[in-house]
Structure formats: structure tokens, C-alpha cells
C-alpha positions as CSV (number, residue, x, y, z in Angstrom):
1,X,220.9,39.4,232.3
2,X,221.8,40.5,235.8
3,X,220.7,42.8,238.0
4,X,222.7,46.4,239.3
5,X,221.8,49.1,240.9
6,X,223.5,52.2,241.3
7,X,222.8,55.7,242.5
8,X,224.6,59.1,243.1
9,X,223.7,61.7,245.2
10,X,225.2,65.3,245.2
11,X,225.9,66.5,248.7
12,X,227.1,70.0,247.4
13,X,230.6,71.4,247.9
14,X,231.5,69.0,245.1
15,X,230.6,66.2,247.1
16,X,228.6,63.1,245.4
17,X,228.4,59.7,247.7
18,X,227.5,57.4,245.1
19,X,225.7,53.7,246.3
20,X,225.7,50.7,243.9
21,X,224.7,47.2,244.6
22,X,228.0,45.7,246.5
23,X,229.9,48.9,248.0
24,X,229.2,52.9,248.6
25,X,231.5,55.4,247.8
26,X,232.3,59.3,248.3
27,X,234.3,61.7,245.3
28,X,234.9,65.1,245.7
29,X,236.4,67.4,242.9
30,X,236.0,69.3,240.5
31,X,235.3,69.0,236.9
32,X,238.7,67.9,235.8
33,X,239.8,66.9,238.9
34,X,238.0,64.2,241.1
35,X,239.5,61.4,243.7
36,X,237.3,58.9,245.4
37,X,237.1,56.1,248.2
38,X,234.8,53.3,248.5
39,X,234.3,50.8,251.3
40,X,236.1,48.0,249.7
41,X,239.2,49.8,250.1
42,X,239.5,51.5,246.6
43,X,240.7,54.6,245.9
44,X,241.1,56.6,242.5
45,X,242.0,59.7,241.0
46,X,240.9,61.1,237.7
47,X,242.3,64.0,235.7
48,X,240.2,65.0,232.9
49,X,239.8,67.9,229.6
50,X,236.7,69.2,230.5
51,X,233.9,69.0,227.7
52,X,236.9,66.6,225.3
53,X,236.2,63.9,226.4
54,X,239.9,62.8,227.6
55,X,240.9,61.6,230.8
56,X,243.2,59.6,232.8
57,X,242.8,57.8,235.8
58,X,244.7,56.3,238.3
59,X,243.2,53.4,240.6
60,X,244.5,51.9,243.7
61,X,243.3,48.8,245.6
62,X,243.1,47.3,248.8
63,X,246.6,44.9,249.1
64,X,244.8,41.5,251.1
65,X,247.0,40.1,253.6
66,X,248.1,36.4,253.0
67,X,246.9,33.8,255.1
């Protein structure tokens, strides 16, 4: 069993910067509507039926340069 950690904090303004064990992130939004960014690059957008249960969301990632 492995170890995780992760933690969110609400900065208010529907702000949350959320810290886990390899990256930090920040969302803002609403309920139904939330994007976030976290320091690997990743970036995501969620669009939800409050109290249903249903959502979608769409993810984008980091492209890494060839070497």
C-alpha cells in the first residue's frame, strides 16, 4: 500500500488551491462550473448537474518537447 497525501484549501471567491503529494494546483468556479491548473502543466475544465451527480470534463496536458 502506498502512501498519498492530498489537501484542499478554500481561499474564498471560489478559489480552492489544492496540494497533493507530487504537484499543487488552483480551481476556481462555481458549482457546475470549475477549470484548474497545476504545476505540472495540466489544465482542466469540468461542467457538471449540480446535486445529479453528472459531469463532464475536459483535460489538457503539457505537450513535452522531443529531444
Amino acid at each position: 500500500m502506498g502512501f498519498n497525501f492530498k489537501k484542499s484549501i478554500n481561499l474564498g471567491c471560489g478559489l480552492k488551491l489544492n496540494i497533493g503529494k507530487k504537484s499543487v494546483g488552483i480551481s476556481a468556479g462555481t458549482k457546475g462550473a470549475r477549470v484548474s491548473v497545476n504545476s505540472k502543466g495540466r489544465k482542466s475544465a469540468t461542467v457538471g448537474i449540480p446535486g445529479t451527480g453528472i459531469s463532464y470534463t475536459k483535460t489538457s496536458t503539457k505537450k513535452r518537447k522531443p529531444k
